[in-house]
C-alpha positions in Angstrom: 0.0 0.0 0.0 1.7 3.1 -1.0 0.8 6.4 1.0 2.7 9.8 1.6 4.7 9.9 4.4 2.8 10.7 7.8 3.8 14.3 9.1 1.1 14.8 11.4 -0.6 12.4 13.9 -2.8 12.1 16.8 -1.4 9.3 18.8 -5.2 7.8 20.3 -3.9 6.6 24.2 -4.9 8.4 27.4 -2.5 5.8 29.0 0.6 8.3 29.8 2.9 5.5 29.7 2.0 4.3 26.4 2.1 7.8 24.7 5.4 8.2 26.5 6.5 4.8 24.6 4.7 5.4 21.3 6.3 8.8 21.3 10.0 7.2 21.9 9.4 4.9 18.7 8.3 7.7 16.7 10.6 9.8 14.2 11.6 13.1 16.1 10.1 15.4 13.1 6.8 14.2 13.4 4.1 16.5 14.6 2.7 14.5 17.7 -1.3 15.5 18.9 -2.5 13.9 22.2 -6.1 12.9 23.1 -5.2 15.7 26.3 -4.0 17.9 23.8 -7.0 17.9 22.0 -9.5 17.3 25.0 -10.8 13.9 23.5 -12.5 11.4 25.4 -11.8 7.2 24.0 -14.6 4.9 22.9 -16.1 2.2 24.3 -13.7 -0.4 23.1 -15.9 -3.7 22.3 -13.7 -5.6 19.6 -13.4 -9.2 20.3 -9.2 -8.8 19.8 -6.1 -6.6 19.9 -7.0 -5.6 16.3 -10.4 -4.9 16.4 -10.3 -2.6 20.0 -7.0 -0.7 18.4 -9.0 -0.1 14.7 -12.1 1.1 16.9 -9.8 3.8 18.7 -7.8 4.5 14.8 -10.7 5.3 13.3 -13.1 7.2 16.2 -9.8 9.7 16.7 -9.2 9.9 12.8 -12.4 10.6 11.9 -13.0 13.5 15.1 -10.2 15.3 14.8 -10.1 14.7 10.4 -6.2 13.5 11.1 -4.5 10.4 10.5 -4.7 8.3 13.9 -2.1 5.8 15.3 -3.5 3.8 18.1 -2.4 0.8 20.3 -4.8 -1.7 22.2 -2.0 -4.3 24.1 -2.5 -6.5 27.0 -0.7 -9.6 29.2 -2.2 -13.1 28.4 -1.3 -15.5 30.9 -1.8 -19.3 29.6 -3.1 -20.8 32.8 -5.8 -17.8 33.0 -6.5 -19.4 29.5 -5.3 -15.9 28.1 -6.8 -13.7 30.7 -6.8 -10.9 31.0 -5.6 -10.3 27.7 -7.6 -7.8 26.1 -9.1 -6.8 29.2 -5.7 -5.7 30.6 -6.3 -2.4 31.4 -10.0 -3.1 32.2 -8.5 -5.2 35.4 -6.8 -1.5 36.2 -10.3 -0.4 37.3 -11.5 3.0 36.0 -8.4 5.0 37.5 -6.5 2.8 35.8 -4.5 0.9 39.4 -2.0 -1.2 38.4 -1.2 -2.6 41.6 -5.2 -3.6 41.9 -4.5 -5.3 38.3 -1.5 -7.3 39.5 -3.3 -8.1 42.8 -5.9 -9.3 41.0 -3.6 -11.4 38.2 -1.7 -12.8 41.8 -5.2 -13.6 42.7 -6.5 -15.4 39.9 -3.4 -17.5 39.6 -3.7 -18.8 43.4 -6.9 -19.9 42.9 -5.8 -22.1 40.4 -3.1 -23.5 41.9 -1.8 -22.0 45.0 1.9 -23.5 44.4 2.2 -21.1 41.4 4.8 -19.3 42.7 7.9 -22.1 42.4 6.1 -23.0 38.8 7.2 -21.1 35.4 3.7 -19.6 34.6 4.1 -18.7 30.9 2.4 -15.3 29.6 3.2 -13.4 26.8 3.1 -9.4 25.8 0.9 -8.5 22.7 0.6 -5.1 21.1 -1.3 -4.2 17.5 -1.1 -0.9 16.0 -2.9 0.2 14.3 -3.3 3.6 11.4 -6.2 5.3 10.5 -6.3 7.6 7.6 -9.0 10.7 7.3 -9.6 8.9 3.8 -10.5 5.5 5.2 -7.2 3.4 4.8 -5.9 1.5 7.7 -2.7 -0.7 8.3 -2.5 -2.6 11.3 1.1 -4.5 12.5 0.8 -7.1 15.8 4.0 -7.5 17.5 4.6 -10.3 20.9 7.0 -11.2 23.1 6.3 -15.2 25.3 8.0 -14.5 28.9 6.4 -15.8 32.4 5.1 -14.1 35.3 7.5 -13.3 38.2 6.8 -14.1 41.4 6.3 -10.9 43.0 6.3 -7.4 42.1 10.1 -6.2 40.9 11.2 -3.0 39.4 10.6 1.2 38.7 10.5 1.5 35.4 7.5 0.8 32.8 4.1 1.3 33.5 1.3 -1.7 33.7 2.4 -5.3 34.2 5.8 -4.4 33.6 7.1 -5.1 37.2 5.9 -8.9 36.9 6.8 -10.4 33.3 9.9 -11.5 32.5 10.9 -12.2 29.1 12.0 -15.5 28.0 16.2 -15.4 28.1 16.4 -12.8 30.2 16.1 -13.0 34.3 14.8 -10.0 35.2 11.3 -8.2 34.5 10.3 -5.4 32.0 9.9 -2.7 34.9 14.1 -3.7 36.1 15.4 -2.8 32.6 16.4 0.4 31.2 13.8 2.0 28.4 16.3 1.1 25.8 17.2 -2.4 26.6 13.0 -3.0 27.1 12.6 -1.4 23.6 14.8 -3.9 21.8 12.7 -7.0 22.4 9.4 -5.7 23.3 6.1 -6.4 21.8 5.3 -2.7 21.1 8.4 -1.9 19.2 7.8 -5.2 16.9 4.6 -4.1 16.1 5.9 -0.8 15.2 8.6 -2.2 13.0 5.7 -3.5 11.0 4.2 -0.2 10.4 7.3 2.3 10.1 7.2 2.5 6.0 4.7 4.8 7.0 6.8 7.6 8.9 
């Protein structure tokens, strides 16, 4: 699909973290537009997957502001959850978006199904579609993922979300112990933005 390299872009996230990340992948000489910026409320996001819930946000921010949109929907599915919370991820945040209540509520789940979890290797995985949305109607969408497990307990500053308890396969520590720059190597959001950067 050929198209005109993007110059201007709303970037469709209230999560700060995620425009903070989006905006790190993103070539310095764009001209980035927040939904804060432009006093935007989201949708209701009811796709059944990744793709559909990041289209639905594309294309509601594209067509309200007459821009071309970029717009994430990403989540944690944990296998033993069978997947959950996957594209509720953020939903398990609670309206003011509490990560601690999410990861409570992940620790929660997983002791209920088997209260020796914690000396088990509970595999999970990162997903992250992005998706564009042009005034003119014309979307691209690129999925990226990264397989890991969930740690134990809490560990680490950095990241936002369920950073502090995945830890990628390889690698002994979690996302929310590493540096922005080593996360961005391997993570699922910076995949799925590989698949889309012809555009910018």
């Amino acid at each position: 699909m050929k198209r005109n390299k993007i110059i201007n872009l709303i970037v469709g996230t209230n999560n700060r973290g995620k425009l903070r990340e989006i905006k790190d992948l993103l070539p310095k000489n764009l001209k980035i537009y927040s939904l804060k910026d432009l006093k935007l409320k989201s949708p209701k996001e009811n796709g059944k997957s990744f793709k559909e819930n990041s289209l639905i946000k594309a294309r509601f921010f594209s067509k309200k502001t007459k821009m071309t949109c970029l717009a994430d929907d990403s989540g944690l599915e944990i296998n033993v959850l069978n997947k959950k919370p996957g594209i509720f991820s953020s939903r398990w945040a609670g309206a003011k978006g509490n990560f601690n209540t999410a990861i409570k509520k992940v620790f929660n789940e997983l002791s209920k199904k088997d209260k020796n979890w914690k000396s088990k290797k509970i595999k999970a995985r990162f997903i992250c579609v992005l998706s564009i949305y042009w005034p003119d109607g014309k979307n691209f969408s690129g999925m990226g993922k990264i397989e890991g497990f969930i740690s134990s307990k809490k560990k680490g500053k950095n990241g936002f979300g369920y950073d502090p308890i995945f830890i990628p396969n390889k690698r002994k520590i979690t996302f929310a112990q590493m540096l922005p720059k080593e996360k961005f190597k391997i993570d699922h959001r910076s995949k799925a933005y590989r698949k889309i950067k012809k555009f910018f």
